[in-house]
Backbone as CSV, one residue per row, in Angstrom:
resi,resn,N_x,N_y,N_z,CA_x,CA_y,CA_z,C_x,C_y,C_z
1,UNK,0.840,-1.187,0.000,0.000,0.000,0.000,0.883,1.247,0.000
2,UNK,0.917,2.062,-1.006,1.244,3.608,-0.587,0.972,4.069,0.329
3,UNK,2.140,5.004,0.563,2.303,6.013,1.767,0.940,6.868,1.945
4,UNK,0.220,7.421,2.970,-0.749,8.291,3.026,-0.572,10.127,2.361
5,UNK,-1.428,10.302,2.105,-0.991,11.198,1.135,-1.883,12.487,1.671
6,UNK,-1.229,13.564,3.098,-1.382,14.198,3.346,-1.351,15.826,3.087
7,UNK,-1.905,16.623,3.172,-1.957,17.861,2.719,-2.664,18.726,3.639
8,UNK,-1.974,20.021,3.712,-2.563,21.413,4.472,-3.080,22.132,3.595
9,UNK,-4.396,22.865,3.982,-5.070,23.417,2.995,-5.716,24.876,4.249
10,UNK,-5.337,26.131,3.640,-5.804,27.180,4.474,-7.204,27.179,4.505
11,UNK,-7.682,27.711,5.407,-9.688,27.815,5.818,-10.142,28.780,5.054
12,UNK,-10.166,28.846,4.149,-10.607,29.801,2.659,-11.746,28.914,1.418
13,UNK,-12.502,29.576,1.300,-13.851,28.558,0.304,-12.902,28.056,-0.991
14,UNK,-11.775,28.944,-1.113,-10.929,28.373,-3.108,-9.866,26.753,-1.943
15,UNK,-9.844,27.024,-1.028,-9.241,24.983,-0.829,-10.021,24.080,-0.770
16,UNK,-11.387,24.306,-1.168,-12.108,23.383,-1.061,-11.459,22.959,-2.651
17,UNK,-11.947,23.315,-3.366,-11.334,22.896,-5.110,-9.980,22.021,-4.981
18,UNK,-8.721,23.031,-4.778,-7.644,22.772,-4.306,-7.795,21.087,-3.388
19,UNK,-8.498,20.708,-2.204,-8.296,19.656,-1.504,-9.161,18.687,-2.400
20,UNK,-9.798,19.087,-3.099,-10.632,17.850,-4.418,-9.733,17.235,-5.230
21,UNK,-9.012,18.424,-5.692,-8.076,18.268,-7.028,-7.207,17.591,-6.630
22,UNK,-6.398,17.632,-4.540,-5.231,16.645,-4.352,-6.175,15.283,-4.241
23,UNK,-7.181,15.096,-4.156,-7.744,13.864,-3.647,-7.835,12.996,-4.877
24,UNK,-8.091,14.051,-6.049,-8.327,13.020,-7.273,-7.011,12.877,-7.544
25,UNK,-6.332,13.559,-7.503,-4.419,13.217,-8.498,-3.977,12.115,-7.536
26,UNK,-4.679,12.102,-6.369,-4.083,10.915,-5.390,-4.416,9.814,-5.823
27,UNK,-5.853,9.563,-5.488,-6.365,8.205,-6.617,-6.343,7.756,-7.647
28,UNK,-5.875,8.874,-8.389,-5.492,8.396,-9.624,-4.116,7.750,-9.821
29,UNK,-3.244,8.377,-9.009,-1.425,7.841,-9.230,-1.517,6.513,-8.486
30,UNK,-3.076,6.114,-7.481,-2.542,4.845,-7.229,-3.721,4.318,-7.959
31,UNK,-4.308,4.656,-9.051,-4.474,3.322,-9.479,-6.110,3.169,-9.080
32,UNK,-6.668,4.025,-8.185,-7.724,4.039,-7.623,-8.935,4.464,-7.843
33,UNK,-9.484,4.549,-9.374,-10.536,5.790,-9.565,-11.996,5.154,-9.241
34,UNK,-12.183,4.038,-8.869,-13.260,3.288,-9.341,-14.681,3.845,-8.014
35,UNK,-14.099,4.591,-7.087,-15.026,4.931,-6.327,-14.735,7.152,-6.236
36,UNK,-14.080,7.322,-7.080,-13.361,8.340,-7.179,-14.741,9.932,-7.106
37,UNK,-15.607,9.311,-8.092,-16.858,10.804,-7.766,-17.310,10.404,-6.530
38,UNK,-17.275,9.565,-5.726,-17.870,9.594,-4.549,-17.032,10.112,-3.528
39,UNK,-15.981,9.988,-3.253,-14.816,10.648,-3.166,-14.811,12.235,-2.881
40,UNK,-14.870,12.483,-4.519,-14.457,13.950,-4.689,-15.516,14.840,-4.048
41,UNK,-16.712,13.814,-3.959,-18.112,15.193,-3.387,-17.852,14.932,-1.843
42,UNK,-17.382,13.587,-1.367,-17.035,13.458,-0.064,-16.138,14.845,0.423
43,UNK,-15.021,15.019,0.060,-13.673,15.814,-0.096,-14.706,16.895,0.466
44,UNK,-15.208,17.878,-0.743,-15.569,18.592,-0.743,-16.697,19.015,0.498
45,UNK,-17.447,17.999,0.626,-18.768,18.258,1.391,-17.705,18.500,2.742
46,UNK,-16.793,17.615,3.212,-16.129,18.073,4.627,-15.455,19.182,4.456
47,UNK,-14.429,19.459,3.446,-13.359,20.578,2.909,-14.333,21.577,3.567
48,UNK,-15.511,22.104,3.013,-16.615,23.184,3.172,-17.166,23.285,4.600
49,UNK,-17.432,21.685,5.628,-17.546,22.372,6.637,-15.949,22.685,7.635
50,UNK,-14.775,22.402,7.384,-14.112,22.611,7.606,-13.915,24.119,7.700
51,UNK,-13.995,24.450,6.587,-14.155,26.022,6.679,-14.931,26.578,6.761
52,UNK,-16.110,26.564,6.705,-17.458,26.992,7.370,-17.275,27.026,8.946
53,UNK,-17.349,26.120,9.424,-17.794,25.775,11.020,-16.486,25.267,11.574
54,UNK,-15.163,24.842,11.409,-14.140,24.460,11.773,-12.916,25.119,11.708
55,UNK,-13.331,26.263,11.151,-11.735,27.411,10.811,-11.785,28.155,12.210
56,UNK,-10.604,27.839,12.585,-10.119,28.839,13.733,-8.974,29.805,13.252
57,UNK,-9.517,30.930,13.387,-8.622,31.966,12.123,-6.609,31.788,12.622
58,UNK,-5.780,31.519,11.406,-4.782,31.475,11.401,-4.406,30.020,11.436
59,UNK,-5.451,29.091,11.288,-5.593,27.662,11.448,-5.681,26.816,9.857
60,UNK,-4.858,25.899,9.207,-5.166,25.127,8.332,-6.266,24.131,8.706
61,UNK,-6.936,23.196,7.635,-7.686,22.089,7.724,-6.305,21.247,7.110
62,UNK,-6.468,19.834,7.275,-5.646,19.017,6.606,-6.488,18.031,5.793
63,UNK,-6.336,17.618,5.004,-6.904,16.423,4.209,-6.077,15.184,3.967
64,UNK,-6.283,14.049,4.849,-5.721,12.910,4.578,-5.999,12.156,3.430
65,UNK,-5.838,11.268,2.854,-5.946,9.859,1.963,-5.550,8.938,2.152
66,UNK,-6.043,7.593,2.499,-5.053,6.781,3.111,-5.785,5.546,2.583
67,UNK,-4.780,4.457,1.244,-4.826,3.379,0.526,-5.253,2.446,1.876
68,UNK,-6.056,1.451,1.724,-6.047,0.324,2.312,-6.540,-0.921,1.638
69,UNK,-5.789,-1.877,2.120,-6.421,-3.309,0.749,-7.943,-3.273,0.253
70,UNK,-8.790,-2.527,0.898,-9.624,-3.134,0.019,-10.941,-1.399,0.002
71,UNK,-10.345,-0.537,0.684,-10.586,0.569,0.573,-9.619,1.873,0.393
72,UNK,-10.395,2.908,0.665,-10.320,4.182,0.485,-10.790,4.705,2.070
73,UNK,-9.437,5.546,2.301,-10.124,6.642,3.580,-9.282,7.675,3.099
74,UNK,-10.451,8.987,3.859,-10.361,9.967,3.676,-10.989,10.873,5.054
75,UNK,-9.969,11.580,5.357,-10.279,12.246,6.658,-9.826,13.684,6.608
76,UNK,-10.704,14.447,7.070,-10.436,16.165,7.409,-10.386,16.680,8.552
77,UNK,-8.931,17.144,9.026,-9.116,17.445,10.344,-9.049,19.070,10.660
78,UNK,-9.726,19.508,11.159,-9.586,21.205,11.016,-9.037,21.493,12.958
79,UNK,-9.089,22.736,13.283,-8.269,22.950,14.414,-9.734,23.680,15.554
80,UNK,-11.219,23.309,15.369,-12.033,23.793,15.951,-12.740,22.334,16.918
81,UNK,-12.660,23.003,17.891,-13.371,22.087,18.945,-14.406,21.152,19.024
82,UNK,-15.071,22.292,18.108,-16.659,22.031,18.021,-16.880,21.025,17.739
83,UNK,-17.973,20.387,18.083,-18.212,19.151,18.160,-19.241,19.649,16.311
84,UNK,-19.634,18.103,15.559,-20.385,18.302,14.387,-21.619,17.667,14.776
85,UNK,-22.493,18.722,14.186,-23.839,18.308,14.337,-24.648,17.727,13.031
86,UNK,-25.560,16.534,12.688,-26.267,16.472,11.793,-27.368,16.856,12.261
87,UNK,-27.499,17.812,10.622,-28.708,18.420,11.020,-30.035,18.063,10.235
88,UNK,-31.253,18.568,10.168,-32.119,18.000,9.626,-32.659,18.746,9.199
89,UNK,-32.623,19.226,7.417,-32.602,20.477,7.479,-34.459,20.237,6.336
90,UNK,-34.988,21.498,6.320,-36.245,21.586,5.723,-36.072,21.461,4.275
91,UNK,-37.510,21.340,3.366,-36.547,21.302,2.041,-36.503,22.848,1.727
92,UNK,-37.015,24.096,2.292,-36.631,25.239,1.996,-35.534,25.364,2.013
93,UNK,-34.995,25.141,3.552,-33.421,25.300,4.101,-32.420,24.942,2.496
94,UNK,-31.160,25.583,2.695,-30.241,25.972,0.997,-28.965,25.030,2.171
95,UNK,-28.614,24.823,3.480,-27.698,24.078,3.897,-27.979,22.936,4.585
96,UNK,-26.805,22.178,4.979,-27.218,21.457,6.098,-27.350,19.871,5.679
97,UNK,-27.158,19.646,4.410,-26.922,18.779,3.815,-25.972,17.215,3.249
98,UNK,-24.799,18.297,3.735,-23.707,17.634,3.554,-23.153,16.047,4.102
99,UNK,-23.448,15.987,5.638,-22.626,14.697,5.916,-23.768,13.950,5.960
100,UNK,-25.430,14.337,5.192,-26.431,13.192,5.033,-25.631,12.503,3.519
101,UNK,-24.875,13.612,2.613,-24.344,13.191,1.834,-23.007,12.025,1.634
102,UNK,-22.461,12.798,2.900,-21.320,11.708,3.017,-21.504,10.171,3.358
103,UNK,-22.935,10.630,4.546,-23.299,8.865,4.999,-24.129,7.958,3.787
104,UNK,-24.947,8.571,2.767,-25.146,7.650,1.707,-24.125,7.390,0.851
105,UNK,-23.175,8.130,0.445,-22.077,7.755,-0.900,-20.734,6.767,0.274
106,UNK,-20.294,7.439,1.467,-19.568,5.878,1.785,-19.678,5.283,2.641
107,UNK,-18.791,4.497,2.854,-19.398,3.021,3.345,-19.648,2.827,5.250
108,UNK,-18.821,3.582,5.367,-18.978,4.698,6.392,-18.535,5.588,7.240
109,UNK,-18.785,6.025,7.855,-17.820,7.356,8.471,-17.931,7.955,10.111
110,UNK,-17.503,8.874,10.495,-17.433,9.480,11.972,-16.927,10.423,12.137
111,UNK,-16.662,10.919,13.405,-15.445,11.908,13.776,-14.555,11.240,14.959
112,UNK,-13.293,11.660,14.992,-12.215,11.529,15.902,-11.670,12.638,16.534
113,UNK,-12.084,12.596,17.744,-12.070,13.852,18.015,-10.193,13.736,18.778
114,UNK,-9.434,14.393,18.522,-7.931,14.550,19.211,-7.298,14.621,20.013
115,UNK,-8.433,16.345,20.867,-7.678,16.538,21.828,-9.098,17.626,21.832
116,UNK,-8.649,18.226,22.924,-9.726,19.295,23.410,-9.872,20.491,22.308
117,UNK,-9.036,20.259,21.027,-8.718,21.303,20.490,-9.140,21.187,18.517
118,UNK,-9.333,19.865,18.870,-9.518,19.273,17.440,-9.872,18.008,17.075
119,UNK,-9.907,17.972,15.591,-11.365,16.969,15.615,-11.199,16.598,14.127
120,UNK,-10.889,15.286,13.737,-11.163,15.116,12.576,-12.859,14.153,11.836
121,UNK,-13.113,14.236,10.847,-14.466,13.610,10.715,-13.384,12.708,9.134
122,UNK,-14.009,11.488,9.144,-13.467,10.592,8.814,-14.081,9.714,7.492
123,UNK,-14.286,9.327,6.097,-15.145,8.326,5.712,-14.356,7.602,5.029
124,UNK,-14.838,6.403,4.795,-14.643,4.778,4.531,-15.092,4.427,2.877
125,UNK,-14.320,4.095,2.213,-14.916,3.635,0.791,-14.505,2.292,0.571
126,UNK,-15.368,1.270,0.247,-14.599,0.001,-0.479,-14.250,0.168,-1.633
127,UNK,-13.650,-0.153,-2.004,-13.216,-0.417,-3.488,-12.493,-1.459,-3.918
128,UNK,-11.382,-1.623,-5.324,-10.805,-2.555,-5.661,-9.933,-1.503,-6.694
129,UNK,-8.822,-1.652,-6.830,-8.176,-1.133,-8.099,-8.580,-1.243,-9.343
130,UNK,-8.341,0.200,-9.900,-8.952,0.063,-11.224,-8.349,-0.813,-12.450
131,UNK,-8.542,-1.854,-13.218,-7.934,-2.493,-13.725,-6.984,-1.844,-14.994
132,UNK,-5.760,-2.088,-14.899,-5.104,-1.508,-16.037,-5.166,-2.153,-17.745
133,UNK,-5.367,-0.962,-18.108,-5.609,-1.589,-19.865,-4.330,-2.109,-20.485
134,UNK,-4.199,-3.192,-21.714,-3.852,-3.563,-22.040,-3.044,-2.929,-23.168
135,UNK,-1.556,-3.106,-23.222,-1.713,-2.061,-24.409,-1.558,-2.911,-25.772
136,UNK,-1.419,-1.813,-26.402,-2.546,-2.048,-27.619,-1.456,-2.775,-28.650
């Protein structure tokens, strides 16, 4: 299995893109795309509350990736205390959406919380390597 493939990303709405874009070049160099859009909206849906509700100003989020035989993890840890709430949101409501998103696309997920100071939220993908083509 490859090394985990970590990254700091400042609490600004343009690293959400930025922490997508390392998540896909990650899965892709190993080989991994086959659960990859589920993935990338994963990335994103935490990337966003990371910086929404988890930026403690002067504070990065980090975005892990981490190969395992027969999955995919992916974890965001930002530097805010706060505990995460699911919420239940109306269909007026425009937020609030997100980690209902994360718990249907993988396989499954949580938070880990660190220390009194921080907190990562965590999800689980199965997969299998994408098979390499033959050349021609």
């Amino acid at each position: 299995m490859p090394d985990p493939a970590r990254r700091s990303f400042p609490a600004v709405p343009e690293s959400v893109g930025r922490a997508r874009s390392f998540a896909d070049r990650t899965l892709t160099s190993w080989g991994l795309q086959g659960r990859a859009d589920d993935v990338r909206l994963c990335v994103s849906e935490l990337a966003t509350n990371a910086v929404t509700h988890g930026s403690v100003p002067g504070h990065d989020f980090t975005l892990t990736v981490t190969a395992e035989d027969d999955a995919v993890c992916v974890e965001v840890r930002d530097a805010s205390p706060r505990h995460i709430q699911l919420r239940h949101p109306t269909s007026v409501d425009t937020t609030g959406r997100g980690l209902h998103l994360v718990g249907a696309l993988s396989d499954e997920w949580g938070v880990s919380e660190y220390d009194s100071a921080s907190k990562a939220v965590w999800t689980r993908f199965k997969t299998t390597p994408t098979p390499k083509k033959a050349p021609c």
